[in-house]
N, C-alpha and C positions, 0 to 999 in steps of 0.2 A: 504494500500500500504506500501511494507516496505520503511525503512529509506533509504533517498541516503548519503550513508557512505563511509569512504573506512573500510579498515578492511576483516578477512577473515570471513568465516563462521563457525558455529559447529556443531557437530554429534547430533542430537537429539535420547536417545534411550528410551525405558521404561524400566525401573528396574524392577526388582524382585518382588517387594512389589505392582506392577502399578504404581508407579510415574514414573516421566521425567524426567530424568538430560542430559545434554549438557554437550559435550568433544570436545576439538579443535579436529583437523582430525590428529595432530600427534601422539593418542592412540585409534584411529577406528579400530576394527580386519576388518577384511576380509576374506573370503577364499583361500585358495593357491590351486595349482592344486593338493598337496598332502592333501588339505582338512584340516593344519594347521591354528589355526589364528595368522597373522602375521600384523604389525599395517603399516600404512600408513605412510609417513611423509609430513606432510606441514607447516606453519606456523602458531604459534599462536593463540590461538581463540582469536580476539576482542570483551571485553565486551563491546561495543556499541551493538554489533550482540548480544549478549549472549540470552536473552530475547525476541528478535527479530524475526530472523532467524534462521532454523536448517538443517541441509542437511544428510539425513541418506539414506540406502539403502531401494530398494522399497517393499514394500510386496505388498501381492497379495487384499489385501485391496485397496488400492491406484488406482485401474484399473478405476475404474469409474471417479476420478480425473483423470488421467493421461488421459484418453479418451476425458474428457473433453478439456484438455490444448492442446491435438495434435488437435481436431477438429477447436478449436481456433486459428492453425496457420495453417488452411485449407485442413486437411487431416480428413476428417470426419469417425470418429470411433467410435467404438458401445466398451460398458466396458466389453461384455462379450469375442468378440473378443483379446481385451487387456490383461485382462484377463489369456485368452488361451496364448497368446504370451507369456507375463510377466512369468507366473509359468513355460516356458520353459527356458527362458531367466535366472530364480534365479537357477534351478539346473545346465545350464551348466556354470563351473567356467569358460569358457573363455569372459564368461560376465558381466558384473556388470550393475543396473539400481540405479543411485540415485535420492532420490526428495527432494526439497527444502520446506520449510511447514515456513509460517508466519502465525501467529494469528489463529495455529489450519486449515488451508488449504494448500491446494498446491497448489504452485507458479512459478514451476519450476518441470524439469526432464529430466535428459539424461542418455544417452544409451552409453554404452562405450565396445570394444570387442576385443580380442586380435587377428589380423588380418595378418597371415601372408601372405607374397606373395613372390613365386619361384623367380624372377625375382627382388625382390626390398628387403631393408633391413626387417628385423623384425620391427612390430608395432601395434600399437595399429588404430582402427577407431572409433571415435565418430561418431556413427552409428544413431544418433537422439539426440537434445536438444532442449527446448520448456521452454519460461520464458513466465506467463500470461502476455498479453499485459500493465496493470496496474504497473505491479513489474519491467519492462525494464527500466535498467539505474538504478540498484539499488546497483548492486554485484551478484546479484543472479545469472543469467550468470557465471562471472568470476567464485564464487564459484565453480558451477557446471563442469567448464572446471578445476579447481585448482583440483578438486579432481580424474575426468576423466584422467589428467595428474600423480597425484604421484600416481592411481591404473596402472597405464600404467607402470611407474620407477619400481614399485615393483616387475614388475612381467619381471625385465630385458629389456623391449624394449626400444627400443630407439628413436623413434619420434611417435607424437601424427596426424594423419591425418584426413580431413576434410571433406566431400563433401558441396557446399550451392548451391543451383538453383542461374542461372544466375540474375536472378531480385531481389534475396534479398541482394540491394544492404547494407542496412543496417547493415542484419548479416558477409557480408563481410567488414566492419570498424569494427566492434566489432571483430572480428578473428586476421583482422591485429593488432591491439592494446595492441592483445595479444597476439602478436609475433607470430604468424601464419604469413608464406610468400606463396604467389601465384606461386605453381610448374605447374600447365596443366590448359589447357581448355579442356573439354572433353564435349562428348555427351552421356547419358546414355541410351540404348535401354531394351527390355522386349521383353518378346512375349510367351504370355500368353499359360500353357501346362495344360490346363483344359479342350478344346475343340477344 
């Protein structure tokens, strides 16, 4: 289980050579929609994290964790399914997925997407995030939304939005906390165009 710290987190990448070095999230490229890399900005890496905790973008690796962690918060999903999604998800730039890795697993993962709407400002939606049950109440969370946020800053919009099921009352204290305020209640409907 990681450390309960405060502190932000860092980019875990692999080098050149196959090793791993950590960067705070103020020099993470990204892609832009013109397909430059352009860096993030956030606070600070804390070395209490440094060794600890890493939060990089996801590859297509990852789907079998990342399956695991959303089935963990009740959405049971298959890694090939994820998979499929994920490798759509990294080529279109209006998305980004990052995941949080302690001790060489994932811990964490959110989904962040640039979201506009005719009728409402420009923004960003955190369209999925998922801490393993184990790692809640660590930062892992906050990480994941700290960087969902300045990819959101970067790319010009200007508020970050949320949806959470009415009953997870928990993930809405964790939202307000983090300066998320409650704008609707809404109902969301489907209706399935397979048959």
């Amino acid at each position: 289980m990681p450390p309960r710290s405060g502190g932000w987190l860092c980019l875990v990448e692999s080098g050149r050579d196959g090793g791993r070095r950590r960067r705070p999230f103020a020099s993470v490229p990204h892609r832009t929609s013109v397909g430059l890399a352009d860096p993030l900005l956030a606070p600070p890496c804390d070395n209490r994290w440094v060794s600890d905790i890493g939060v990089r973008p996801a590859s297509l690796g990852d789907a079998p964790a990342i399956a695991a962690l959303t089935t963990q918060l009740g959405y049971p999903s298959a890694g090939e399914k994820i998979a499929e999604r994920l490798a759509a998800l990294i080529e279109d730039d209006r998305h980004a997925v990052f995941v949080a890795e302690h001790g060489g697993a994932l811990v964490g993962w959110a989904h962040v997407a640039d979201a506009p709407l005719l009728q409402d400002e420009p923004g960003a939606e955190l369209e999925g995030i998922v801490v393993a049950e184990d790692a809640r109440g660590s930062g892992v969370g906050r990480g994941l939304v700290g960087v969902a946020e300045e990819w959101a800053r970067r790319r010009g919009l200007g508020v970050l939005r949320v949806r959470s099921r009415s009953t997870r009352e928990d993930a809405h204290a964790f939202y307000r906390r983090l300066g998320f305020e409650d704008v609707k209640t809404s109902l969301v409907f489907a209706h399935r165009l397979d048959g």
